[in-house]
Biopython code that builds the backbone (N, CA, C, O; Angstrom):
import numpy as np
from Bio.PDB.StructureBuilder import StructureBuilder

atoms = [
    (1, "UNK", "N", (-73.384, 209.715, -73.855)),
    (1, "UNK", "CA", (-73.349, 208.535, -74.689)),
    (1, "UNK", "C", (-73.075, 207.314, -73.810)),
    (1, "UNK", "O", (-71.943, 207.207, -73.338)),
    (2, "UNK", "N", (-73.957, 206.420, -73.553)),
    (2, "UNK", "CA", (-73.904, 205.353, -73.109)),
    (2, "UNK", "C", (-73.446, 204.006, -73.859)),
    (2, "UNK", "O", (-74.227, 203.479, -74.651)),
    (3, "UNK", "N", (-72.187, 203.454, -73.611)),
    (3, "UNK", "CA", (-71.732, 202.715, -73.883)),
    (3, "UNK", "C", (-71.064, 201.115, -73.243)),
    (3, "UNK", "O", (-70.165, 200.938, -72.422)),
    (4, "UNK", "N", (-71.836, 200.201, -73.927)),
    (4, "UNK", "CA", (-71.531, 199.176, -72.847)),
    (4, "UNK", "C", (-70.633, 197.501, -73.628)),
    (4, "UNK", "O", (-71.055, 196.711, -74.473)),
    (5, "UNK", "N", (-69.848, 197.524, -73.169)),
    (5, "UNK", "CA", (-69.350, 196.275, -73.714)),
    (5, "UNK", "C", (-69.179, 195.143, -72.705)),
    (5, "UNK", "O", (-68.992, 195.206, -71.490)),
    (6, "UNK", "N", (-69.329, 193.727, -73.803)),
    (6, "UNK", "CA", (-69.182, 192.882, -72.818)),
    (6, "UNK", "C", (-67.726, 192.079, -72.689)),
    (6, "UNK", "O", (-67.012, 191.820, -73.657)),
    (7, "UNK", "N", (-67.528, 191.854, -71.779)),
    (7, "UNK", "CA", (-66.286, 191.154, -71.400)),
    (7, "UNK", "C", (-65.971, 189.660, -71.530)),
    (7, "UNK", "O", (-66.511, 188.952, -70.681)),
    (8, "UNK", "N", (-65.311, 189.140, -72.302)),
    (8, "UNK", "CA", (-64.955, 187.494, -72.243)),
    (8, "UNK", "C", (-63.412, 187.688, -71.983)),
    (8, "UNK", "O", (-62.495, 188.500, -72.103)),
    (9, "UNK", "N", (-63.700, 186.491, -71.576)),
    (9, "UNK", "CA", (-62.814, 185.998, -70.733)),
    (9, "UNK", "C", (-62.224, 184.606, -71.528)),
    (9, "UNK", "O", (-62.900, 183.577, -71.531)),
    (10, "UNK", "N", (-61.078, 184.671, -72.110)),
    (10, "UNK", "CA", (-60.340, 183.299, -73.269)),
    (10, "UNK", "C", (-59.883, 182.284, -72.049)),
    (10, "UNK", "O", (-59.143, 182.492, -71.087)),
    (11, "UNK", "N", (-60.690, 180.973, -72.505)),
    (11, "UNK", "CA", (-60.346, 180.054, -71.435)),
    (11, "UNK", "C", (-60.086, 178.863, -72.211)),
    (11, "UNK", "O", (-60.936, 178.533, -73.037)),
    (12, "UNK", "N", (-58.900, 178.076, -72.052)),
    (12, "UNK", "CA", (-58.597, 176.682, -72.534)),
    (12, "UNK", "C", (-58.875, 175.501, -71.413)),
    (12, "UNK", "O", (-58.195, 175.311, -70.405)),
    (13, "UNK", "N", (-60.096, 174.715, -71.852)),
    (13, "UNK", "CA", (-60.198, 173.420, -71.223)),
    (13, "UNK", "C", (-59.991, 172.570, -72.008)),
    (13, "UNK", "O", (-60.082, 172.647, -73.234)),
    (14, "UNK", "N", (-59.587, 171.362, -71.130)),
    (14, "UNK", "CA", (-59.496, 169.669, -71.818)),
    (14, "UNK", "C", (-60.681, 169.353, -71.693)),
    (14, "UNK", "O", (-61.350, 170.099, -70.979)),
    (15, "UNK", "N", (-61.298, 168.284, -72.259)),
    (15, "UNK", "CA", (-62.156, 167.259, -72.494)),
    (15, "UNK", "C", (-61.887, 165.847, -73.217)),
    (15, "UNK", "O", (-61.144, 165.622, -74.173)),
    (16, "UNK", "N", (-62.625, 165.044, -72.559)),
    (16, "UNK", "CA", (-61.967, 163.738, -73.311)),
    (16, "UNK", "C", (-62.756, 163.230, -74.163)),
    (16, "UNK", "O", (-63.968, 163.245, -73.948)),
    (17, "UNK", "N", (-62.195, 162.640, -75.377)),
    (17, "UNK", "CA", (-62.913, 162.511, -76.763)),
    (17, "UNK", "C", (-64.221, 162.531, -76.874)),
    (17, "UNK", "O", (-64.914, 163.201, -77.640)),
    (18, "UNK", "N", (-64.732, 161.244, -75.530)),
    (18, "UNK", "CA", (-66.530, 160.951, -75.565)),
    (18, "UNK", "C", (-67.312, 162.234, -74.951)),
    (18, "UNK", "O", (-68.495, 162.537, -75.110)),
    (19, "UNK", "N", (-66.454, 162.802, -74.311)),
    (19, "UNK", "CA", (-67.527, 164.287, -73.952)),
    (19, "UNK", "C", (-67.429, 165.299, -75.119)),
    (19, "UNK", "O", (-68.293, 165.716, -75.891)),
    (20, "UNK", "N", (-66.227, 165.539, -75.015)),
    (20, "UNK", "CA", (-65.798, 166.757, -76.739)),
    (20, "UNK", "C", (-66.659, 166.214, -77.601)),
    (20, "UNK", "O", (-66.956, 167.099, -78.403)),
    (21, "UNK", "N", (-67.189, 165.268, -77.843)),
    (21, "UNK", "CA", (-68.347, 164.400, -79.013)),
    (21, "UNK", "C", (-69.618, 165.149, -78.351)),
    (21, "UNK", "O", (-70.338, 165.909, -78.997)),
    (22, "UNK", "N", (-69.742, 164.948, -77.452)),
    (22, "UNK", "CA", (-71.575, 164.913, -76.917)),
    (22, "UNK", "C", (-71.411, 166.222, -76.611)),
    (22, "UNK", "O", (-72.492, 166.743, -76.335)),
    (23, "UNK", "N", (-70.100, 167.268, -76.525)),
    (23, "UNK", "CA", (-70.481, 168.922, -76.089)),
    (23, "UNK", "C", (-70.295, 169.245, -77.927)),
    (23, "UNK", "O", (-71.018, 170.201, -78.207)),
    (24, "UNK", "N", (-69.665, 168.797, -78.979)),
    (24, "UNK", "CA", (-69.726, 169.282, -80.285)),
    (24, "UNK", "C", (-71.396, 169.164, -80.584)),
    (24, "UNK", "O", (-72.135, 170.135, -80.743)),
    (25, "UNK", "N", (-71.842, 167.616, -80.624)),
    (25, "UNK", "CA", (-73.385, 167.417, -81.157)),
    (25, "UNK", "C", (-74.659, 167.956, -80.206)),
    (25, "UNK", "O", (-75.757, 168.131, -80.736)),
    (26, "UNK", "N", (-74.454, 168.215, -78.747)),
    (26, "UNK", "CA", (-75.243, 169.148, -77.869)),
    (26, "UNK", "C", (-75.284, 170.882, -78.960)),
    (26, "UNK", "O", (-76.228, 171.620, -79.242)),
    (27, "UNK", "N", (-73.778, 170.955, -79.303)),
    (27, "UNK", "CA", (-73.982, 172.842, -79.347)),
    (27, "UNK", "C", (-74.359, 172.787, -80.824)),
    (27, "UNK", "O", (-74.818, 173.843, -81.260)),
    (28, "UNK", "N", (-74.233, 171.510, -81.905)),
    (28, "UNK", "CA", (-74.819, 172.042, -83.097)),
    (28, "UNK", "C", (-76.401, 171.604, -82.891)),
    (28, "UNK", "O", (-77.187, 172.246, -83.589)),
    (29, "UNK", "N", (-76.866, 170.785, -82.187)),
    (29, "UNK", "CA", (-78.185, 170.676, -82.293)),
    (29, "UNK", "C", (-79.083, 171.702, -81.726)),
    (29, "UNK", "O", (-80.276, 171.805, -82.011)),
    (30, "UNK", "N", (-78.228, 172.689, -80.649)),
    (30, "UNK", "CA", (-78.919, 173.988, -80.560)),
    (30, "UNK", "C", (-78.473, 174.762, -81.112)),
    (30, "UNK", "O", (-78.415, 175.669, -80.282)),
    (31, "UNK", "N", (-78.053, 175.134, -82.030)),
    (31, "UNK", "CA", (-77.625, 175.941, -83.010)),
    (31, "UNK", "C", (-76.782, 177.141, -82.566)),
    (31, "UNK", "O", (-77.174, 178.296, -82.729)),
    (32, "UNK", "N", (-75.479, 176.794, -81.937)),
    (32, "UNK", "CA", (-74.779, 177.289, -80.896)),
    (32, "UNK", "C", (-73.067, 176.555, -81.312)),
    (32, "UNK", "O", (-72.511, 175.477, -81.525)),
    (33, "UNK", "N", (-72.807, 178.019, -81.229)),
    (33, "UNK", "CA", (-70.839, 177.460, -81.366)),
    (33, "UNK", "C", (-70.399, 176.257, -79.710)),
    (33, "UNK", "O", (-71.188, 176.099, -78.779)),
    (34, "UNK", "N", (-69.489, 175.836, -79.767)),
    (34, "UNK", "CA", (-69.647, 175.138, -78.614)),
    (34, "UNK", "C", (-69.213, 175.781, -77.472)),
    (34, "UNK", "O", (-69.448, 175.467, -76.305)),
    (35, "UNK", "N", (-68.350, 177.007, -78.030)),
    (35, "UNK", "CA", (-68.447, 178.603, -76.642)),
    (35, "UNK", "C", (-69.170, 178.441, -76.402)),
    (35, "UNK", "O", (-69.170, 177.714, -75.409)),
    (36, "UNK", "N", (-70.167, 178.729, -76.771)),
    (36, "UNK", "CA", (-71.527, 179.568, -76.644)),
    (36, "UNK", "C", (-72.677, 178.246, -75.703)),
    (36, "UNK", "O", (-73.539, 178.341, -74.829)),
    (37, "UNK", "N", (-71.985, 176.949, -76.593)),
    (37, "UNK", "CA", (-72.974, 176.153, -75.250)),
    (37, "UNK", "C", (-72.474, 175.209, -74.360)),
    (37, "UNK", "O", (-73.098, 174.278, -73.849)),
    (38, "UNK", "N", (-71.092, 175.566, -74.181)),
    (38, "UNK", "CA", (-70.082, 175.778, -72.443)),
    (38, "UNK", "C", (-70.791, 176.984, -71.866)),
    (38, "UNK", "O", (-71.488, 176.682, -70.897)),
    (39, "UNK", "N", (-70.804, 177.890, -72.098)),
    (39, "UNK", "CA", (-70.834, 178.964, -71.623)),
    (39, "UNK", "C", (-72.374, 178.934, -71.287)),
    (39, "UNK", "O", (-72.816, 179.313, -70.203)),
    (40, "UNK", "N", (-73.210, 178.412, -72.395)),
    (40, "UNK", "CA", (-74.577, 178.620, -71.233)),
    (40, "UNK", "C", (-74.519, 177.101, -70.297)),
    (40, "UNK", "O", (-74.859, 177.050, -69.115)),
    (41, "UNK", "N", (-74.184, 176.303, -70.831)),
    (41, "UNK", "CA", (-74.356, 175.209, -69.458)),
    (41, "UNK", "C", (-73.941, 175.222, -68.447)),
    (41, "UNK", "O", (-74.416, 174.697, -67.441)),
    (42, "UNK", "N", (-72.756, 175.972, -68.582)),
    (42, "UNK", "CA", (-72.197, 176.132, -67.252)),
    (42, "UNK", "C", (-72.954, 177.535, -66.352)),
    (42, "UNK", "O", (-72.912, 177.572, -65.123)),
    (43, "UNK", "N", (-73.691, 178.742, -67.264)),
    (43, "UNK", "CA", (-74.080, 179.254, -66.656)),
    (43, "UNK", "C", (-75.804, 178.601, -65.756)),
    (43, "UNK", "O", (-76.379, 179.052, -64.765)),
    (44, "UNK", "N", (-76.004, 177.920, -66.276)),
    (44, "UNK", "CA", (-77.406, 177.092, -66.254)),
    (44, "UNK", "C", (-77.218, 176.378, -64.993)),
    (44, "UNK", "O", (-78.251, 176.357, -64.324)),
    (45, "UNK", "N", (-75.978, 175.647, -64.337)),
    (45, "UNK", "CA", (-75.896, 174.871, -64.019)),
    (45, "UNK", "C", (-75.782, 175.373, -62.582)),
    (45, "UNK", "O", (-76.333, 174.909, -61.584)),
    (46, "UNK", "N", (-74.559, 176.912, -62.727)),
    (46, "UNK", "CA", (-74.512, 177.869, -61.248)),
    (46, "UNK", "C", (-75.744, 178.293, -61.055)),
    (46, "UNK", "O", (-76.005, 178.304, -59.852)),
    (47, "UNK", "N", (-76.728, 178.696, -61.810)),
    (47, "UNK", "CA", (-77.938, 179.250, -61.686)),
    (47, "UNK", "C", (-78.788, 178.227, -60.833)),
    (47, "UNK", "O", (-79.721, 178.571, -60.107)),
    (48, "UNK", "N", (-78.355, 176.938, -61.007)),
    (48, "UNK", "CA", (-79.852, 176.155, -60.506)),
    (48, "UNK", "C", (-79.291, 175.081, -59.233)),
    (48, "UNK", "O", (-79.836, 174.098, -58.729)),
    (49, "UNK", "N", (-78.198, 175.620, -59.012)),
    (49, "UNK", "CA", (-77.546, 174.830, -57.422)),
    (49, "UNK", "C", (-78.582, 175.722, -56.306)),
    (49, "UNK", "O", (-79.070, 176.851, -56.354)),
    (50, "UNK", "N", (-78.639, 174.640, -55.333)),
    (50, "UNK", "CA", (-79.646, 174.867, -54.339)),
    (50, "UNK", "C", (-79.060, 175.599, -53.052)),
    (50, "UNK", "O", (-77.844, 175.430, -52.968)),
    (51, "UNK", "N", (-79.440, 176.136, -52.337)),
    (51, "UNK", "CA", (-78.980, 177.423, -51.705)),
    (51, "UNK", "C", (-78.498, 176.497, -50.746)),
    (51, "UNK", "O", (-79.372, 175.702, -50.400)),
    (52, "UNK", "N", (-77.000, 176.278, -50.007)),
    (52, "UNK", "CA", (-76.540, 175.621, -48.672)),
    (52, "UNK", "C", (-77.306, 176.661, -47.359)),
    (52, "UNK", "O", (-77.119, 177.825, -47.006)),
    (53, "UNK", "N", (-78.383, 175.375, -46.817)),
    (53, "UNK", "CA", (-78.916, 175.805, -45.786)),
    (53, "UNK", "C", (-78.297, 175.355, -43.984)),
    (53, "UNK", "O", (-78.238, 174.257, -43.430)),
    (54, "UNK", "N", (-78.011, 176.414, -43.609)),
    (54, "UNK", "CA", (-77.262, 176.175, -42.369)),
    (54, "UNK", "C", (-77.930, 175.295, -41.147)),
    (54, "UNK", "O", (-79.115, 175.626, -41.105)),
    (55, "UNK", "N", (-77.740, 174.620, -40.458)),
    (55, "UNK", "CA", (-78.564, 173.733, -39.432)),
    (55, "UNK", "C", (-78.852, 174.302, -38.321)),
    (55, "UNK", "O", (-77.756, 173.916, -38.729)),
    (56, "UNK", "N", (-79.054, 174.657, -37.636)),
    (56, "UNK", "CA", (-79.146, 175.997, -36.572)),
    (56, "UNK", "C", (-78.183, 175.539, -35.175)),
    (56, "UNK", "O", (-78.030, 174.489, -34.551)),
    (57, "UNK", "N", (-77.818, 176.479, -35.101)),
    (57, "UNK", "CA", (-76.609, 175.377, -33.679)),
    (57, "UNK", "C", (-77.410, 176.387, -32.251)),
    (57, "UNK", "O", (-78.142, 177.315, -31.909)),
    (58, "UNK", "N", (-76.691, 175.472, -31.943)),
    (58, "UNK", "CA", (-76.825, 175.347, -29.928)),
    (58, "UNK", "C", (-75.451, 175.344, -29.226)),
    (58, "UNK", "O", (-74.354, 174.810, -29.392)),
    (59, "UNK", "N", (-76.034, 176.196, -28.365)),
    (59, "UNK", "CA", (-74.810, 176.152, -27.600)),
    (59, "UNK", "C", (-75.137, 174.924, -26.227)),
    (59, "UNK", "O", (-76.139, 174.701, -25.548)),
    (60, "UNK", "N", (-73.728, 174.313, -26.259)),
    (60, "UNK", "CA", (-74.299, 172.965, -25.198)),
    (60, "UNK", "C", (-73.119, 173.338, -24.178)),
    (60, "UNK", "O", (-71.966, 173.474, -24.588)),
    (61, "UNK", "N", (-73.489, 173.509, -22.729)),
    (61, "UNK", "CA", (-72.366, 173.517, -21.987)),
    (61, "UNK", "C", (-72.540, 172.561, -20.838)),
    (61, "UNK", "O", (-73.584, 172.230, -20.275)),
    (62, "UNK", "N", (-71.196, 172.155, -20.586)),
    (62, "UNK", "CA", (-71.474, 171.122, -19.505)),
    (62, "UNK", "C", (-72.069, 171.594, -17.823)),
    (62, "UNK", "O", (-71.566, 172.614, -17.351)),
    (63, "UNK", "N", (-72.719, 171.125, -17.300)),
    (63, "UNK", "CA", (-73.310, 171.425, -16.060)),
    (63, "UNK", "C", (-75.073, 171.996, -16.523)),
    (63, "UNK", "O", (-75.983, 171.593, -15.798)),
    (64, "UNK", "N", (-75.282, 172.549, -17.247)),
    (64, "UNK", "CA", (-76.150, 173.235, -17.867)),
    (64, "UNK", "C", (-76.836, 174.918, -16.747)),
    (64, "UNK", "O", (-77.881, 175.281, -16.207)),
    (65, "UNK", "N", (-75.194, 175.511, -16.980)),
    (65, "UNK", "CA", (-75.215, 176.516, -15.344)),
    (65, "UNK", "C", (-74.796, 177.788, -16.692)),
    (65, "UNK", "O", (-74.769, 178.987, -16.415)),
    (66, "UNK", "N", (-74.520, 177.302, -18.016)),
    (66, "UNK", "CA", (-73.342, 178.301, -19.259)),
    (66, "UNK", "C", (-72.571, 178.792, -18.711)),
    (66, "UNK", "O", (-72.421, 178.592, -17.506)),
    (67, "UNK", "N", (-71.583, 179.855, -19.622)),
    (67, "UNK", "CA", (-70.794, 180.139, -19.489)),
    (67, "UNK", "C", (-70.539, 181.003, -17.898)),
    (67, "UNK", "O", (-71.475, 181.647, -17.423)),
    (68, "UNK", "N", (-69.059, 180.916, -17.108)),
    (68, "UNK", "CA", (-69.092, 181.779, -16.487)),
    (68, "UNK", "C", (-69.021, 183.095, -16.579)),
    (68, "UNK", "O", (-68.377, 183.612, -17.492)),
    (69, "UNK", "N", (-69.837, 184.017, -15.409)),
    (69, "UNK", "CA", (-69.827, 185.211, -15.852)),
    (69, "UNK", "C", (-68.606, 186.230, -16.504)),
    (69, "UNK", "O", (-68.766, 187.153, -17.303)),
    (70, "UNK", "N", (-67.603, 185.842, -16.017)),
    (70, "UNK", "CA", (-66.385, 187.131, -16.378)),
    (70, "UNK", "C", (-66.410, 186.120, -18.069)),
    (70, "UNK", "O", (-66.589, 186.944, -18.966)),
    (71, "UNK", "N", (-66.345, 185.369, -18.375)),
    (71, "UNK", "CA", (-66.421, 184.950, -19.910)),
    (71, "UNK", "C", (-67.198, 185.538, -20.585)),
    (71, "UNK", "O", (-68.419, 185.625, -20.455)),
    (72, "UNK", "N", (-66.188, 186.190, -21.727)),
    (72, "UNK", "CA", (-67.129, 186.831, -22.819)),
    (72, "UNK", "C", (-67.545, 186.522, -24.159)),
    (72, "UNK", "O", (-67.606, 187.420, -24.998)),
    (73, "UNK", "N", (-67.841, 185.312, -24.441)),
    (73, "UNK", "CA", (-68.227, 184.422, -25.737)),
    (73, "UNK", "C", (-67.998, 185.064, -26.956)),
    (73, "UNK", "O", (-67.688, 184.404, -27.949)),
    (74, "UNK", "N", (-68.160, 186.722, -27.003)),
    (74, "UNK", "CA", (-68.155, 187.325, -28.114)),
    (74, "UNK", "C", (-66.912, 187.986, -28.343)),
    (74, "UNK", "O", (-66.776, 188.735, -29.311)),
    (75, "UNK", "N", (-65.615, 187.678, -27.188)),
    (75, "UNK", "CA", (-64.400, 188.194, -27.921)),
    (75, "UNK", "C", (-63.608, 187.004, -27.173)),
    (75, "UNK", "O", (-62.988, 187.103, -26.114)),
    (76, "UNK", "N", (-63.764, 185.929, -27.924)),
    (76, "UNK", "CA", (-62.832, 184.478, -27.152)),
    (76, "UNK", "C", (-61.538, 184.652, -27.725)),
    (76, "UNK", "O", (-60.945, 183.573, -27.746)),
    (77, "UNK", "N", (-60.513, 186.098, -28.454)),
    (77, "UNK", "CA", (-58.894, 186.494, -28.374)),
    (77, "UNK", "C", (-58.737, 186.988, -26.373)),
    (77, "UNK", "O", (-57.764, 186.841, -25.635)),
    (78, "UNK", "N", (-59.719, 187.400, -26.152)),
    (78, "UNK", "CA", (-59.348, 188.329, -24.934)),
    (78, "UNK", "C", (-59.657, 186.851, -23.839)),
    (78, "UNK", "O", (-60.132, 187.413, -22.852)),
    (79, "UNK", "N", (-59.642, 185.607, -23.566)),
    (79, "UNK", "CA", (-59.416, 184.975, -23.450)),
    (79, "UNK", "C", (-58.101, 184.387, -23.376)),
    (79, "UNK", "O", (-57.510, 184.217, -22.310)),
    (80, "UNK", "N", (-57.625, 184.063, -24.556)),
    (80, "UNK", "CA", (-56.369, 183.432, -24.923)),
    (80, "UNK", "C", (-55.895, 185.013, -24.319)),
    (80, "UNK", "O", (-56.224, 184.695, -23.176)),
    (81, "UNK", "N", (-55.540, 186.030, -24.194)),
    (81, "UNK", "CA", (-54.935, 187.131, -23.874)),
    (81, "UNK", "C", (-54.679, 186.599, -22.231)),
    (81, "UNK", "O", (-53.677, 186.257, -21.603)),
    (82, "UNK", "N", (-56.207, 186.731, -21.887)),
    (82, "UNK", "CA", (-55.426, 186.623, -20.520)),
    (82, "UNK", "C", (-54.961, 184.807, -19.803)),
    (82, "UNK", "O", (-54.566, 184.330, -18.738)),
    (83, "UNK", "N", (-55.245, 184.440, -20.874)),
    (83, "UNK", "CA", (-54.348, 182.869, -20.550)),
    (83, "UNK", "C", (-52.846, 182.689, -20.739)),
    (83, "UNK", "O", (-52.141, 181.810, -20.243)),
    (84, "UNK", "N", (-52.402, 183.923, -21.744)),
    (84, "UNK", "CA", (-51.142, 183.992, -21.787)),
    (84, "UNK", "C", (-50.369, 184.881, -20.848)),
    (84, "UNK", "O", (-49.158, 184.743, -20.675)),
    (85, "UNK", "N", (-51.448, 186.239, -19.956)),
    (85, "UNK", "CA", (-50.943, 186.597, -19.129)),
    (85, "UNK", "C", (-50.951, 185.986, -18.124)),
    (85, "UNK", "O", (-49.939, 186.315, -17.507)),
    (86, "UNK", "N", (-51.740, 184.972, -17.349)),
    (86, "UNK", "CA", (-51.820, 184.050, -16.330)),
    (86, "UNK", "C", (-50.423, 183.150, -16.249)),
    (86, "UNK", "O", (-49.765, 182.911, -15.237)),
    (87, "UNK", "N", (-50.078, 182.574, -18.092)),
    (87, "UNK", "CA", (-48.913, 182.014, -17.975)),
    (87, "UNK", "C", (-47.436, 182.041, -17.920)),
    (87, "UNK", "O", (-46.682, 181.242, -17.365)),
    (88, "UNK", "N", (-47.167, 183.087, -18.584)),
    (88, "UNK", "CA", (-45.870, 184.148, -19.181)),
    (88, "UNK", "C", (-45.711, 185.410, -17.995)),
    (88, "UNK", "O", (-44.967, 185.239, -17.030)),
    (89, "UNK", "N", (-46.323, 186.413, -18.140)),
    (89, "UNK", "CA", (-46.568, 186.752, -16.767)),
    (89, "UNK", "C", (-45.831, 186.458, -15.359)),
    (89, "UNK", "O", (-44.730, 186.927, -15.070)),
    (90, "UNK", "N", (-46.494, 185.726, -14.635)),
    (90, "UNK", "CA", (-46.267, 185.140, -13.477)),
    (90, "UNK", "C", (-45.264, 184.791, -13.451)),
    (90, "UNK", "O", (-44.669, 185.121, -12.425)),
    (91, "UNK", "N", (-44.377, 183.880, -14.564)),
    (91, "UNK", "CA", (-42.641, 183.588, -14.587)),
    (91, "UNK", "C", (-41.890, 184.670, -13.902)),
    (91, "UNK", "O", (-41.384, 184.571, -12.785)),
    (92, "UNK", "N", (-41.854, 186.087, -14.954)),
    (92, "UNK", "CA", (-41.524, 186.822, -15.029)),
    (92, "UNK", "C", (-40.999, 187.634, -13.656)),
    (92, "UNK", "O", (-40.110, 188.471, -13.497)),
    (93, "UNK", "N", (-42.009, 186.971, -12.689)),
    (93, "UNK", "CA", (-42.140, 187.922, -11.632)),
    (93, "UNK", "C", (-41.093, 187.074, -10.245)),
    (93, "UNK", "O", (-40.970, 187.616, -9.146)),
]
sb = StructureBuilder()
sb.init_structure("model")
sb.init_model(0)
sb.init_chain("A")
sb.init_seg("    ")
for serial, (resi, resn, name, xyz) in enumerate(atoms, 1):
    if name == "N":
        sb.init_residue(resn, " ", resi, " ")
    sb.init_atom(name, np.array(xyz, "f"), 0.0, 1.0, " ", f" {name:<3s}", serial, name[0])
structure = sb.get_structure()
């Protein structure tokens, strides 16, 4: 037996008089409780935002020679690791 229910979710928003007016006469002119047309405008609205497109990056290094070899770009903690053994370290001794 397949059984499926749907889930709401009870949410209290404010609105100020001149919108609570234009979201009451929006949801009776579509023949819609005004749940019902919060709930699709707002779903309407996530639906039709435009996808954030990333800019493509570059890596820019000075000299134009990149990184030195013992540098490993893809684990820059093991870096700071051995910058703290270079500094702390050496006291010690």
């Amino acid at each position: 037996m397949n059984m499926s229910y749907a889930v709401h979710m009870r949410t209290t928003i404010s609105l100020d008089d001149r919108l609570a007016m234009q979201v009451r006469r929006e949801a009776t002119a579509q023949c819609l409780s005004v749940s019902a047309f919060i709930a699709k405008t707002l779903d309407d609205a996530i639906k039709r935002r435009e996808p954030v497109l990333n800019k493509p990056f570059r890596l820019v290094t000075v000299g134009g020679g990149g990184p030195l070899p013992a540098i490993d770009l893809d684990r820059p903690r093991a870096l700071e690791a051995d910058d703290d053994e270079l500094r702390f370290v050496s006291r010690d001794r």
